[in-house]
C-alpha positions in Angstrom: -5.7 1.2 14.4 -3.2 -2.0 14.8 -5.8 -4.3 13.2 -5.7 -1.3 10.2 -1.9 -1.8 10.1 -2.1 -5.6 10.1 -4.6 -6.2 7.7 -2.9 -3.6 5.4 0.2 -5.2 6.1 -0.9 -8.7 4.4 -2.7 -6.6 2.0 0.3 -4.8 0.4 2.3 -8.2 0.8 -0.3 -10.3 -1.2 -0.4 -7.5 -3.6 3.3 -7.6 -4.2 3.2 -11.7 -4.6 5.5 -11.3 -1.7 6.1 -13.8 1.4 7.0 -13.2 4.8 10.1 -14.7 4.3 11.1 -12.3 1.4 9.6 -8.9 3.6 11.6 -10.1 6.4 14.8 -9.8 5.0 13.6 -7.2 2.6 13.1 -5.6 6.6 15.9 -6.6 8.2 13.8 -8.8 10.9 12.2 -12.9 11.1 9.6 -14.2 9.2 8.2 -14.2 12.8 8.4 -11.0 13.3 6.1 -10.2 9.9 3.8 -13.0 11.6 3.2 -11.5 14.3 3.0 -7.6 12.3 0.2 -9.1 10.3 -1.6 -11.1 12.8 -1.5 -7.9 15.3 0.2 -9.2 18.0 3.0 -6.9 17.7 3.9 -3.6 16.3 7.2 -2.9 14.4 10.0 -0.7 15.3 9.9 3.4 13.7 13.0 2.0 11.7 10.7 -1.3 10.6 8.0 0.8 9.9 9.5 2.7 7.9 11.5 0.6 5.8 7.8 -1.3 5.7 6.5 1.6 4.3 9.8 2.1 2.0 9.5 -1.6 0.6 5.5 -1.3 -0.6 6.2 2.2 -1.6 3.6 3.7 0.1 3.4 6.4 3.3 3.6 5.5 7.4 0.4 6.9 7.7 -1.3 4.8 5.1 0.0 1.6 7.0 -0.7 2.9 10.5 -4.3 3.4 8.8 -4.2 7.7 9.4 -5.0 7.8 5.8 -6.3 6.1 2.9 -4.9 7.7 0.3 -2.2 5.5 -1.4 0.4 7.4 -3.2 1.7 6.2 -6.5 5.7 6.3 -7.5 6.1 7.3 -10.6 9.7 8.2 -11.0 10.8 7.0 -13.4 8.3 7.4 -15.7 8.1 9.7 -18.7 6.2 12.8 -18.6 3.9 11.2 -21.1 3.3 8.4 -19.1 2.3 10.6 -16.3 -0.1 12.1 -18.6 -1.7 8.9 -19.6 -2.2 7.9 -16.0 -3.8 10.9 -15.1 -6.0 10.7 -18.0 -7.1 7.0 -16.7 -7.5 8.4 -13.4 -9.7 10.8 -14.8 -11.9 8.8 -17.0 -12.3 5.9 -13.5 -13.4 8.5 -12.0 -16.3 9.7 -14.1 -17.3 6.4 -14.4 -17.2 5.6 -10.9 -19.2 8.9 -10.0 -21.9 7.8 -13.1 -22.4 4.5 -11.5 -22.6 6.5 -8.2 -25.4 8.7 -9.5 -27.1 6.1 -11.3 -26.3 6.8 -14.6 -24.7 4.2 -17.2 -21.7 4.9 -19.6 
């Protein structure tokens, strides 16, 4: 589970263009400290956990690796927005499950 949380870790950093240096203070610890999250060699604090999960927007247990499900913040967004991404979400997903099946759209 710890190399989950590391490798998800770097994940969610790269994926913000983020550097250790930025998390870090974004985190209220080093730059070695996120070193050392991300390489595996040491696990945060419940407070740096959370504010972890706080910072990439997404839940405890999807950095600890308990789940894969990534939730999505969408406050702020219009109710029509929400509509049009849950219409995208949608049409990925029949796509997905055509390719799945063998089919081509």
């Amino acid at each position: 589970m710890i190399s989950n949380f590391a490798k998800r870790l770097r994940e969610l950093r790269l994926r913000y263009d983020l550097g250790q240096a930025q998390v870090a203070k974004m985190a209220n610890v080093t730059k070695n400290a996120i070193s050392t999250y991300e390489n595996g060699t040491r696990q945060p604090s419940f407070e740096t956990l959370i504010r972890l999960a706080v910072i990439y927007r997404v839940s405890t247990d999807y950095l600890l690796g308990v789940e894969n499900d990534q939730s999505l913040d969408i406050s702020g967004l219009t109710e029509d927005d929400v509509a049009a991404i849950k219409r995208l979400v949608e049409i990925m997903s029949e796509k997905n499950s055509s390719i799945q099946s063998g089919g081509s759209r």
